[in-house]
C-alpha positions as CSV (number, residue, x, y, z in Angstrom):
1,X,-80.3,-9.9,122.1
2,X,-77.9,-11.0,125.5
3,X,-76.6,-14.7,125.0
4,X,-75.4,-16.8,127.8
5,X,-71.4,-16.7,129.0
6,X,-71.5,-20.5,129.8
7,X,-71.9,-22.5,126.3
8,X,-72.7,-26.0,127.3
9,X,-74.1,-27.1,130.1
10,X,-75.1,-30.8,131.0
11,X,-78.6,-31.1,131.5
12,X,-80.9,-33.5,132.6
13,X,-84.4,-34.8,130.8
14,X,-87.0,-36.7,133.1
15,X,-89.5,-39.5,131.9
16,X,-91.8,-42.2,132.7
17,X,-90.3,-45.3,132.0
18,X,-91.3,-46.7,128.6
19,X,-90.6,-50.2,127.2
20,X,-87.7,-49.1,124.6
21,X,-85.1,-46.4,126.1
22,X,-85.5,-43.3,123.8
23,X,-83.1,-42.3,121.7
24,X,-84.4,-38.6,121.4
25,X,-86.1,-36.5,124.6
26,X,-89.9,-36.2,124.2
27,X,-91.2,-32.5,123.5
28,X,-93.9,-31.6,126.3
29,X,-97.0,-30.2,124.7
30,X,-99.1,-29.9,128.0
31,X,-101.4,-26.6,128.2
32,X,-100.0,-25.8,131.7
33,X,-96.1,-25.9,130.2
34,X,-94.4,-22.6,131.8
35,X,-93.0,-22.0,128.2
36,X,-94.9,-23.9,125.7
37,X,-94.3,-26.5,123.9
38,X,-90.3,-27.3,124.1
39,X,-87.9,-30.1,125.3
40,X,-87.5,-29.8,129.5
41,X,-84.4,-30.3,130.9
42,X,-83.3,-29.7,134.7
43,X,-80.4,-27.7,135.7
44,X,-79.9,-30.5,139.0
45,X,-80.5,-34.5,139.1
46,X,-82.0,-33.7,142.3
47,X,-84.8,-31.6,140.8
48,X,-84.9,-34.5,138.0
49,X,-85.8,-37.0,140.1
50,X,-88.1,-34.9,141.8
51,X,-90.2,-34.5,138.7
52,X,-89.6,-38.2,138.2
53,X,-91.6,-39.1,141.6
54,X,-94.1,-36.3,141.6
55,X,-95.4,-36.3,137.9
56,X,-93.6,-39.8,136.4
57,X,-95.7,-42.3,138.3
58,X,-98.0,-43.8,135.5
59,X,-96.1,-47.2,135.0
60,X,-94.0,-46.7,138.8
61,X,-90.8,-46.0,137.2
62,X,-89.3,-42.6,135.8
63,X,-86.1,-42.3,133.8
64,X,-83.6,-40.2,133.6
65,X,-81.2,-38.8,130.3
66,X,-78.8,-36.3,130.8
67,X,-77.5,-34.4,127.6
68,X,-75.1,-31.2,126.6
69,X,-76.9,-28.4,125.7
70,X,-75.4,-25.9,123.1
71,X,-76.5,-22.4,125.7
72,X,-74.8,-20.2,122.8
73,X,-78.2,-18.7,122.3
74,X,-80.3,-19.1,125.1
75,X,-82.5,-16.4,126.9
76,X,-80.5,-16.3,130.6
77,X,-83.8,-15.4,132.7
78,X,-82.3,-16.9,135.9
79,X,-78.3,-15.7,136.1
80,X,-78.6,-13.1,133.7
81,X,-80.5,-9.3,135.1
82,X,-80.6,-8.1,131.6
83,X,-81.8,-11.3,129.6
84,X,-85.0,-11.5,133.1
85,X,-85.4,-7.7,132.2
86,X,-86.4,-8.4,128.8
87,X,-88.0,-11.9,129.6
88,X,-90.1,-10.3,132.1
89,X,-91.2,-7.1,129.7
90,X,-92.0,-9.4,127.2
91,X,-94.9,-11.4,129.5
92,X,-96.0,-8.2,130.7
93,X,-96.6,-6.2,127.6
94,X,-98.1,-9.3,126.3
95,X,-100.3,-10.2,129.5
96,X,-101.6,-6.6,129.4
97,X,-102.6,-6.8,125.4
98,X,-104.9,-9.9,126.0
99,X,-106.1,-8.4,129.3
100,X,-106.8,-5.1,127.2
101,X,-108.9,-7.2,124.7
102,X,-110.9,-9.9,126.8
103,X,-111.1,-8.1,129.9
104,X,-109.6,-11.8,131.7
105,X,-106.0,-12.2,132.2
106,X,-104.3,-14.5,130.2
107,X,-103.6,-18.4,130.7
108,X,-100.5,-19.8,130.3
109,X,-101.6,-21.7,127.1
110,X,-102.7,-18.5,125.7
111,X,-99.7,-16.6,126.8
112,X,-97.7,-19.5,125.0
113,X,-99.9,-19.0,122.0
114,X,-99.5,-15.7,121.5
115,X,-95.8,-15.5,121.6
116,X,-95.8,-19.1,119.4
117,X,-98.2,-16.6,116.9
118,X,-95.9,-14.0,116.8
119,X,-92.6,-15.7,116.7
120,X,-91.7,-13.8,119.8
121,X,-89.1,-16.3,120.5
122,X,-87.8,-17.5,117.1
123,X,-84.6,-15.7,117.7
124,X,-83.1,-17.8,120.5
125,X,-82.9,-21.5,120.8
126,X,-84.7,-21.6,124.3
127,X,-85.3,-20.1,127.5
128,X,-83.5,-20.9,131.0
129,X,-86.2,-19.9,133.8
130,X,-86.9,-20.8,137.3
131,X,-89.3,-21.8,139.7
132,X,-89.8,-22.0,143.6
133,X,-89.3,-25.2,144.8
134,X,-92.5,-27.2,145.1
135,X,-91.1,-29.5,148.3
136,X,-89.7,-27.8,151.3
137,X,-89.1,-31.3,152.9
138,X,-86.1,-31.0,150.2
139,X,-84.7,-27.7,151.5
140,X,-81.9,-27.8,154.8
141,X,-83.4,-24.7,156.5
142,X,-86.8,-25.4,158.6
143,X,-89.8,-23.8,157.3
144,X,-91.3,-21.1,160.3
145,X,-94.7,-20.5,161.2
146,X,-95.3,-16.9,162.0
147,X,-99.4,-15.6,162.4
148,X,-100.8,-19.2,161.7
149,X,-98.6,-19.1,157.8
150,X,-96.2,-21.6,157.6
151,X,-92.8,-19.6,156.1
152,X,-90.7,-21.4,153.7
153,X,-87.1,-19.5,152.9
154,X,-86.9,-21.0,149.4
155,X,-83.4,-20.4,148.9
156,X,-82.6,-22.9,146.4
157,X,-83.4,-22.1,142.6
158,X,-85.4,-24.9,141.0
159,X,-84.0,-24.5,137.5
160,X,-85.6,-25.4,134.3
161,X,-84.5,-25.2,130.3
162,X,-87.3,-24.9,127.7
163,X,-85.2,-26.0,124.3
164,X,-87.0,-25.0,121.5
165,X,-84.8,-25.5,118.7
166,X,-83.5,-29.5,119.2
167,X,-80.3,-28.8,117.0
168,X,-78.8,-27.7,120.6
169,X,-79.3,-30.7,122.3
170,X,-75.9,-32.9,122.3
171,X,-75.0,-36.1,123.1
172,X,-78.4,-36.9,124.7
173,X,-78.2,-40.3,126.5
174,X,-80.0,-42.6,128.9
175,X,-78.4,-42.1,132.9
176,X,-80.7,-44.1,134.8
177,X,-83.9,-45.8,135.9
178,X,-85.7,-45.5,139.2
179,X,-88.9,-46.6,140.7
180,X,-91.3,-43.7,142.4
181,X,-91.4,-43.4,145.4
């Protein structure tokens, strides 16, 4: 297994404001989770409060936590060619067994379930991963329209950590409130 160079990162853990702080982040166990069930962090505030405003909105106010995360044993899919090699095998060869047996290709719940079943990822502590941003309007290079298809040169990483094992997570602790906009 490859393990990440840089040990502890600060990270940041978005929320819908509650009536009592927490003291602890709040496992999302959502089907449509990239990686499962795990702890979320963001790599940038900026992509924290983004998640704030776009899925946060229930009670108008989102909060934000920022902690240290032990990366000792994380899978490196983002900065990392041989930890994405492997990452990237795994979802494959796993995609391809439940196409070969139900004909459909796989959800990401089942995906999730499988590798959950199997203890595919029991041996690190979570996974970093990334994402296209989902808001050019946040991006400093104009989007092109070329054969009626508007172009967006998503240049910026939108960086995610899926923490499964919650021994990693250090000093975790309230940053701020904001209201949605």
């Amino acid at each position: 297994m490859y393990y990440v160079c840089l040990m502890i990162r600060t990270c940041f853990h978005t929320q819908e404001s509650r009536d009592k702080m927490l003291s602890e982040p709040i496992p999302c166990t959502r089907e449509d989770a990239w990686l499962g069930e795990a702890v979320y962090f963001w790599l940038e505030m900026e992509d924290a409060e983004n998640w704030g405003n776009s899925s946060k909105k229930g009670t108008g106010y989102y909060e934000i936590y920022q902690s240290e995360i032990d990366c000792s044993n994380i899978l490196n899919t983002v900065f990392d060619e041989h930890h994405y090699n492997f990452w990237y095998k795994q979802v494959e060869k796993v995609a391809k067994k439940i196409i070969s047996k139900t004909r459909i290709k796989p959800t990401i719940k089942e995906l999730n379930d499988y590798f959950k079943e199997r203890g595919t990822w029991n041996e690190v502590d979570g996974i970093l991963f990334q994402d296209l941003p989902t808001n050019p309007n946040n991006l400093l290079v104009k989007p092109i329209e070329y054969k009626n298809k508007r172009i967006v040169f998503a240049y910026r990483k939108r960086i995610q950590l899926a923490v499964y094992n919650t021994e990693v997570i250090v000093n975790f602790a309230f940053l701020k409130k904001e209201r949605c906009v």
